[in-house]
Every structure is written in C-alpha cells, then in structure tokens.
C-alpha positions in Angstrom: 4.1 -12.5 26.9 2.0 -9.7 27.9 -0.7 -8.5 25.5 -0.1 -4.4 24.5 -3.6 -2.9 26.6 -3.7 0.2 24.3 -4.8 0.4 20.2 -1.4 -1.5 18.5 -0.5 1.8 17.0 0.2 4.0 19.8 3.6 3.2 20.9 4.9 4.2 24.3 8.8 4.2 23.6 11.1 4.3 20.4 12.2 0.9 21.6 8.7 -0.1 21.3 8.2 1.5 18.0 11.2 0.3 16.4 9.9 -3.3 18.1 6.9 -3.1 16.2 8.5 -2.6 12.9 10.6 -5.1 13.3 7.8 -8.0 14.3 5.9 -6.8 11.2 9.2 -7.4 9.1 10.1 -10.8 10.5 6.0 -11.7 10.2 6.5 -10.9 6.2 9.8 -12.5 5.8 8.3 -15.7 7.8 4.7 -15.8 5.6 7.1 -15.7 2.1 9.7 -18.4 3.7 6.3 -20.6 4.4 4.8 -19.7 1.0 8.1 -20.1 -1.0 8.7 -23.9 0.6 4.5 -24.8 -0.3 5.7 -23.7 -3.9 8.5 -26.0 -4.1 7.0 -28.7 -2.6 3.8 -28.2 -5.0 6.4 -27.9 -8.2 5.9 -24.4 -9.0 9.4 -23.6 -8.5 8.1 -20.2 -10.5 6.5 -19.2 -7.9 8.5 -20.3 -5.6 11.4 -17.8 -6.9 8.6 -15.0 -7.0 8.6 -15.3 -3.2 12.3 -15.9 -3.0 12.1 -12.7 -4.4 9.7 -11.3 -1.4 12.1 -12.4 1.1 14.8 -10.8 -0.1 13.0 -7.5 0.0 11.9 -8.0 3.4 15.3 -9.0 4.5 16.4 -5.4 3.6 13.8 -4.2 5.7 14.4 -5.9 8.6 18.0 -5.5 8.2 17.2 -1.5 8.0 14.9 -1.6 11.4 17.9 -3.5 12.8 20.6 -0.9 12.2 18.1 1.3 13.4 17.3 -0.3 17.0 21.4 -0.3 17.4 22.1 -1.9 20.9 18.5 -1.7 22.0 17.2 -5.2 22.5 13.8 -5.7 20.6 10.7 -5.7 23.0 8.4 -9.1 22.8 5.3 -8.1 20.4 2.0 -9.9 20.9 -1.5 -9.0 19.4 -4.5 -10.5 18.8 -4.4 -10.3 15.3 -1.2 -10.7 12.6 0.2 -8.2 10.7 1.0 -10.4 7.6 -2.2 -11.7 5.7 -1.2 -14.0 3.1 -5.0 -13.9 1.4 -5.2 -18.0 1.2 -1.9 -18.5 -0.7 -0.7 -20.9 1.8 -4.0 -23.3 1.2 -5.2 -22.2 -2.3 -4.8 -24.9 -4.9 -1.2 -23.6 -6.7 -2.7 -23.8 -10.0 -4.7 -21.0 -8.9 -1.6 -18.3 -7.8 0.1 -16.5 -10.2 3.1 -14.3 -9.6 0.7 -11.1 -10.1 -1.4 -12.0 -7.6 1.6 -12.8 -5.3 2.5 -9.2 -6.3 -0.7 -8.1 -5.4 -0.4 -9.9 -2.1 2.5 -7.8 -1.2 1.4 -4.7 -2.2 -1.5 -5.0 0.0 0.6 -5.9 2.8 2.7 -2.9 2.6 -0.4 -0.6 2.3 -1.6 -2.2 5.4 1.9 -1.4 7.2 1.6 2.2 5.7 -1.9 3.2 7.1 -0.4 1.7 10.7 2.3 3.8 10.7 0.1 6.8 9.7 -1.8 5.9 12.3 0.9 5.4 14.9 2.5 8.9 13.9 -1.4 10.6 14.3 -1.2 9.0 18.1 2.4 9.6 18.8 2.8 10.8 22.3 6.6 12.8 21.4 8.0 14.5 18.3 10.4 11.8 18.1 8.0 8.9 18.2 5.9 11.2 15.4 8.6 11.5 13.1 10.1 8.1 13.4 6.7 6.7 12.8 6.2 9.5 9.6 9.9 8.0 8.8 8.4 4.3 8.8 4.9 5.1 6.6 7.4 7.2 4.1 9.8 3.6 3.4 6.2 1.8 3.7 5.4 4.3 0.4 8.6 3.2 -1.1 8.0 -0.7 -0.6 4.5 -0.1 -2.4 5.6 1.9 -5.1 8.6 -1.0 -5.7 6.3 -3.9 -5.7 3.7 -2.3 -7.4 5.8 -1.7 -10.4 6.7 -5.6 -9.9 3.1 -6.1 -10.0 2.5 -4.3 -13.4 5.2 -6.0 -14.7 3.8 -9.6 -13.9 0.6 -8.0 -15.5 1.9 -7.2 -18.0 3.9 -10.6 -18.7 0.4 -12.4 -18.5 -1.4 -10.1 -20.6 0.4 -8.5 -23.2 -2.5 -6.2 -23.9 -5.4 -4.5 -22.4 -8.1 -4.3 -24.5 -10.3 -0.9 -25.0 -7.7 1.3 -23.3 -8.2 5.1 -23.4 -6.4 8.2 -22.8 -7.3 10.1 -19.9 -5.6 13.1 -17.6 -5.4 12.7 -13.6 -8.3 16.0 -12.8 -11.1 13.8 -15.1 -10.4 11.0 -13.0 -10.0 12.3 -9.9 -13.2 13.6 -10.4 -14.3 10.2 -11.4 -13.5 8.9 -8.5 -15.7 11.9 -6.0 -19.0 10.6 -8.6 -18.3 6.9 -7.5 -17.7 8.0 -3.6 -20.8 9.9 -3.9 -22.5 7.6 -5.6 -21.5 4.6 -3.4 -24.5 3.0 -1.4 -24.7 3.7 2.5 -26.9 5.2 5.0 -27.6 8.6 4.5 -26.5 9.8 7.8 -24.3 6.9 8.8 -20.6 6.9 9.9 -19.7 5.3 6.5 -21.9 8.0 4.5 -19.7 10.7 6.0 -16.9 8.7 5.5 -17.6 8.5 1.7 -18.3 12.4 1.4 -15.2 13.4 2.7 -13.0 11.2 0.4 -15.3 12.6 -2.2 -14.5 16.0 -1.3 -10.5 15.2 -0.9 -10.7 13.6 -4.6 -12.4 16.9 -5.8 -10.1 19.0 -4.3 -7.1 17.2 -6.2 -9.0 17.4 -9.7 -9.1 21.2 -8.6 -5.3 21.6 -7.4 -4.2 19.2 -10.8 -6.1 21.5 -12.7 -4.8 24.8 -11.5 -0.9 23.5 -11.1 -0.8 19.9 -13.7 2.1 17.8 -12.6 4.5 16.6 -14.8 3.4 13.4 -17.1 3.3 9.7 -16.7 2.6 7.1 -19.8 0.5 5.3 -17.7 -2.3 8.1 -18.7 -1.9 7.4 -22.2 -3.4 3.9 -21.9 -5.8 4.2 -19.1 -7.6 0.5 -19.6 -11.3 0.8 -20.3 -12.7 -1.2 -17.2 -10.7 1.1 -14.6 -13.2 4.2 -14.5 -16.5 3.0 -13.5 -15.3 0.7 -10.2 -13.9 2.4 -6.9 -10.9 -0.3 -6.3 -9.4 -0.1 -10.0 -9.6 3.2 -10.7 -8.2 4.0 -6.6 -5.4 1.1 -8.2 -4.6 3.3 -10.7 -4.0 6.7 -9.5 -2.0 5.4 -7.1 -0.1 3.9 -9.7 -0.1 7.2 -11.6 0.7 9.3 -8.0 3.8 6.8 -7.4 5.0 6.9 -10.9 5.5 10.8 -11.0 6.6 10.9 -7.7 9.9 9.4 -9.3 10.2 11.4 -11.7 9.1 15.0 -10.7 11.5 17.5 -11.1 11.6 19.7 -7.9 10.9 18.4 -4.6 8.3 20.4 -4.1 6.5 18.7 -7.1 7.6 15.3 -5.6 6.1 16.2 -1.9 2.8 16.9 -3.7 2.2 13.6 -5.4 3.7 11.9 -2.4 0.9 13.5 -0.7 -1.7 12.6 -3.5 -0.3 8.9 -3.3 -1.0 8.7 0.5 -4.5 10.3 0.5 -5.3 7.1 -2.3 -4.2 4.8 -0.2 -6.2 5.7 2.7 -8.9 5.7 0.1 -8.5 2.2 -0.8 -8.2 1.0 2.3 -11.5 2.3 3.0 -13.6 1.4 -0.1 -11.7 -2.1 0.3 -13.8 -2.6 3.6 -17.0 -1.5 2.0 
C-alpha cells in the first residue's frame, strides 16, 4: 500500500477525501469494537454497553460517508500514525475507566477529526474539495457537541454535585481565558509565544463582540464550577460546552453561525494549550 507523500490533510481527489473519512470512521468503530470486547471479557459489562453505545454512533458515520462515496470504490489509506487514539483504555486496569472518561475519549477523538478537516479544507486544492472538507469538520462539530452532552451527563451521574459553583457570563470568561493565554509560560519571542498571543487576542475579541451583541442564554452559566476559571483546559472545556449549548438553541441562524464560529475558534484553542 503506498504511503500518501504529502501532509495527510491535503487531499488530491473527492475520492480521496471521502476515503479518508471513511478510514477514520472504520478506525473509530474498530478501537470501540476492541475496547467494548476487553470490557466484557474484564466483567464491566457497564462499560462495555458505554462503548456499544460508541459504535453505534460511528456506524452512522460511516454509513453517512458511505452514501456519500455512492459507486466510487474507497482508495487504500495508509499513514504513519492512527487517527483513533484510545488514551490507554485498551491496557488500563478496568477498575480505573469510567464511562465519563470513555466520554471524554470520544470527545477528544472527534475534536481531533474536526481540526483535520479544518485543516484539509485550509489546503484544499478545488471549491469542491473545500466545501466537502468544511462539510466534514461541520458533522465533526455535531459529533462533539453529541458526545459531549453524553459526557456531562456521565458527569453528572458520578457526581451529583460540584462543589463551590459560581455564576458567571461568557465576556468575563472569555476574558479569563486571554489573562491565562497571556499569562502562559513560553519564550518570549518563540513560535509558541506568538501562538499564545494570538489566541489571546481571538478570546478578547469574543469578550468584545459578546459584550456588544450578548447571545441568547444557556444554564450552564448559572453554575459555572469554581475550579474551571483559573486552568486553560477546564475553562477552554467549558466554553465550548457553553458555545455548543446555544448553538442549539439560538433563535436565528445568524445567531447560531456566530457561536458555531465561537465553538470552532475553542476548539482550535484546546487543541493547542493541550500540547503545551
């Protein structure tokens, strides 16, 4: 099988694209099919449904990329590195998983698929390549903001409360978030320093634009847990919760394209203060 001699996410052909997204699916579906039968065999058959549950999600996927592709034959996909990361769960002791952090798994996974279609779309050599790649990160969005609410829930299920939680609006933490990024050790003129100044900048620019035009409201503001505001990956966590929360319930699309927006500039924000 040859290896792809370009960066993965610049894709020649649609037929290569829609090959792509479909070797990332059938990589998911085959990590929760391995992870599921560990669970079983371990007797945690509670986990085990939790990934039951994961495969049936990427199913839909793949069944989706599948309708898509029509008569084209899939291309063979080989890189040096998978897609799918399953963070240990296949060789952690079971005692140690719990369905949230199998949640959290998945969530992480589908952020990781959405920055690669961003990417691919940025490097897209057509219009059509560009907007079936924009297509791909926007049902990425959707598979985040799904298991995410699956991962509040199992949250939620193993703690019933959050202790010291606060009330808070989106502009105060936004701005919260430019005083970590500033705030955040690197060197001073450094790749990663500019790096951290320009999300800075982006998160300021929100808190202005919230302030000027305030969305509509989400409960998850009215219990903003204490230990979120002072650490760059919870409080990230949590906007993107609050983006992807109003996004479903906005009333104009407008509204909706602007937290959309908001969601996807946090999510490239994680992804870089994860690799910090």
């Amino acid at each position: 099988m040859p290896q792809k001699r370009t960066e993965p996410w610049v894709m020649a052909s649609m037929t290569e694209l829609l090959s792509f997204a479909r070797a990332m699916e059938q990589e998911a579906v085959d990590g929760y099919v391995a992870l599921a039968a560990r669970m079983r065999a371990e007797g945690r058959p509670d986990l085990a449904a939790v990934f039951e549950r994961l495969i049936a999600e990427e199913e839909g996927h793949l069944g989706k990329v599948d309708q898509w592709l029509g008569e084209r034959a899939p291309q063979p996909v080989s890189l040096l590195e998978p897609f799918f990361d399953d963070e240990g769960a296949g060789v952690v002791a079971p005692e140690l998983l719990t369905s949230y952090r199998a949640f959290s798994m998945a969530v992480r996974n589908e952020e990781r698929a959405f920055v690669f279609w961003t990417y691919a779309a940025a490097h897209a050599p057509s219009e059509e390549i560009r907007q079936a790649a924009e297509r791909l990160a926007r049902e990425e969005l959707g598979h985040v903001a799904t298991l995410r609410r699956e991962r509040r829930r199992a949250f939620h299920e193993m703690r019933h409360a959050e202790s010291g939680s606060i009330r808070d609006d989106l502009p105060t933490l936004e701005g919260r978030l430019a005083e970590l990024l500033i705030r955040t050790p690197a060197a001073p003129l450094g790749e990663t320093a500019e790096r951290l100044r320009g999300l800075a900048n982006e998160a300021q620019e929100r808190a202005t634009a919230l302030t000027a035009t305030p969305p509509g409201e989400t409960p998850l503001l009215q219990h903003v847990p204490g230990n979120v505001t002072g650490r760059l990956v919870p409080l990230c966590e949590f906007l993107l919760d609050c983006y992807l929360d109003l996004a479903e319930h906005e009333s104009t699309e407008s509204a909706r394209a602007r937290v959309q927006t908001f969601a996807s500039d946090i999510i490239r924000c994680l992804y870089a203060v994860r690799e910090l």
